[in-house]
N, C-alpha and C positions, 0 to 999 in steps of 0.2 A: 800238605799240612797247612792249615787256614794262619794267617797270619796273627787273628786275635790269640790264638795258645800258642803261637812260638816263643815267646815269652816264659810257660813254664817249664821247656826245655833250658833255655837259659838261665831262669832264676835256680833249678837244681842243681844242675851242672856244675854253676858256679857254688854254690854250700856242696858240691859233692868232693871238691877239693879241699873242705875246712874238715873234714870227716878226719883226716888223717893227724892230724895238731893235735899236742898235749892238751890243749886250750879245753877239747873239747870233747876230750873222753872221758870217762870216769861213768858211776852207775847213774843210773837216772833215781833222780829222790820219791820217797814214797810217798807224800804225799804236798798238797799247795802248801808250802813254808815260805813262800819269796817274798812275801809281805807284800805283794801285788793287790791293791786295792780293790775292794769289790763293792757293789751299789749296794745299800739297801734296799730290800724288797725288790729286787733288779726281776725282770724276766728272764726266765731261765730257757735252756729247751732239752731235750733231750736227745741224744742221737744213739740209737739202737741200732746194731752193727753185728756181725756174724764172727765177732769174736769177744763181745758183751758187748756193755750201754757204758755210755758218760753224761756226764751233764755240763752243760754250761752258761755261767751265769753273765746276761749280758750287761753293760756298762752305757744304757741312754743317755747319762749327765755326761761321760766324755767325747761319744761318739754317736751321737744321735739320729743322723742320716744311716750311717752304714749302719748301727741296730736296725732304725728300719727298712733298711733292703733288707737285711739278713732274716729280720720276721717275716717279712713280704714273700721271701724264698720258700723259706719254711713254711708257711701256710699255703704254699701252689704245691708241693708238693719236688720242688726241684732237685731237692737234696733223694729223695725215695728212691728205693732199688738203684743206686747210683752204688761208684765203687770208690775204693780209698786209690788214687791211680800214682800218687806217690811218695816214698819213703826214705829220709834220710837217719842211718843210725845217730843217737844224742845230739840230734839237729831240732828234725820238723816233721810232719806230718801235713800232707797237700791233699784237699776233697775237694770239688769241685763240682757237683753234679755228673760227673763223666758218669755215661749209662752204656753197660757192654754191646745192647742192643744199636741203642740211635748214636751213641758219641756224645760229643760236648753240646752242650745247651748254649746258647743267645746269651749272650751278654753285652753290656754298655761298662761305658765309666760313669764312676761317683765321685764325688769329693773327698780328698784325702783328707781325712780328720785326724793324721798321725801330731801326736803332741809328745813332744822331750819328757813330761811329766806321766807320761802313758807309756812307761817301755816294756818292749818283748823279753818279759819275765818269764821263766819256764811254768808250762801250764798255761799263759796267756794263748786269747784267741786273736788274728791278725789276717787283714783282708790283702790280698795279693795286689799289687800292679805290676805292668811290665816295666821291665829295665830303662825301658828309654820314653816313660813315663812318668808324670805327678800324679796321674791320677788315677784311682782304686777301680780291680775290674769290681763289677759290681755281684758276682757268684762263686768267685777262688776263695778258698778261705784257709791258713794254714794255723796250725797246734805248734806253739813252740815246746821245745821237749827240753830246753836247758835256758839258761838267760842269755840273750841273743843281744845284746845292748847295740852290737853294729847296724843290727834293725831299726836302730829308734832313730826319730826324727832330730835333726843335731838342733844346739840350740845357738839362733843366729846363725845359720847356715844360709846359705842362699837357696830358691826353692828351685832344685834339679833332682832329677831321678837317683841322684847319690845319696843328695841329704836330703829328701824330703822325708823318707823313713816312711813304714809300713803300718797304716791305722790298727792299732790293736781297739775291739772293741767287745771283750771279754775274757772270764777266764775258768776254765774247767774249777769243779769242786767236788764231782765226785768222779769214781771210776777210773781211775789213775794204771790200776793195773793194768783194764784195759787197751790203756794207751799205749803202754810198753808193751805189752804182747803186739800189737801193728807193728809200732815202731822198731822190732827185732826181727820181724818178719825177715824173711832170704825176699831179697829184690832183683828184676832182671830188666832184659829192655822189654816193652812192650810197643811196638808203635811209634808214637810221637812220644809214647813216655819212658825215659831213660832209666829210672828206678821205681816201678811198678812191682808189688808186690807179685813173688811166684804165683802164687795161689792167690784169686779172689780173694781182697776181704771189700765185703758188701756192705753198703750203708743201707739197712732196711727200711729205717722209718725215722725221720726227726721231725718232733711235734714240740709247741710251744707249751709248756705245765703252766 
């Protein structure tokens, strides 16, 4: 296992423990009510998927760098014929480019743009780093699927991989249902990934609208 995705072993494992807390059960909402702020006329993208489509609308005035990696992704084509490779019930949803044929794609770090006033509201979108990092991989990308507030970056914390919290830099608005049919999917091990959907679900195509 490459050292750069050890990391998303760790980052599930540990929410695969919070799975079981009152905290964090209950049904997932039908639709974005978190009052999670969204851009005006933001770039949106779409991500077309083998169990429907979603949309989501990105946040340049908060997260400006990580939009643009994330358009930059999306326009090479990084996310296409890729799989959804992990799933936690009324957690989260992890894509990543993993592709069944080649595996994980290249990636770097970027700058954590996580801000206290940007939190992992359910429905928000949220760039991954490793555990014993500040800084954002530059192609993990996870769906928060409830409000996640231990995600956000604290305020006045000092900057360590505990508090620096996890950039969100969007937030789904349409295709919600979607989302819950992944995220209830029966999950196994797969590999390097501990909760991998039984069955493929396939990210076909995400394109910028």
């Amino acid at each position: 296992m490459s050292r750069r995705y050890l990391f998303v072993l760790l980052f599930t494992a540990a929410l695969a423990g919070l799975t079981g807390c009152d905290k964090f059960a209950g049904a997932v909402k039908p639709a974005a009510d978190n009052n999670a702020e969204q851009t005006v006329n933001a770039p949106r993208v779409k991500v077309e998927t083998s169990a429907g489509d979603f949309i989501i609308s990105l946040q340049p005035d908060k997260a400006p760098e990580t939009v643009a990696q994330f358009i930059e992704n999306v326009n090479n084509g990084i996310y296409n014929n890729s799989i959804v490779h992990n799933v936690i019930p009324n957690y989260e949803i992890l894509i990543g480019g993993v592709k069944p044929t080649t595996g994980n794609p290249e990636s770097y770090e970027i700058p954590n743009e996580a801000s206290p006033e940007n939190s992992n509201k359910q429905w928000t979108v949220a760039m991954l780093h490793a555990p014993d990092r500040t800084v954002s991989d530059s192609v993990q990308f996870f769906i928060n699927m409830k409000d996640n507030a231990e995600l956000d970056a604290q305020q006045g914390g000092e900057l360590s991989p505990e508090t620096c919290g996890y950039c969100v830099f969007g937030i789904v608005t349409d295709g919600f249902n979607t989302l819950q049919v992944i995220n209830q999917t029966p999950t196994t091990v797969k590999g390097e990934f501990e909760f991998a959907p039984e069955q493929d679900i396939a990210i076909i195509k995400m394109s910028v609208l």
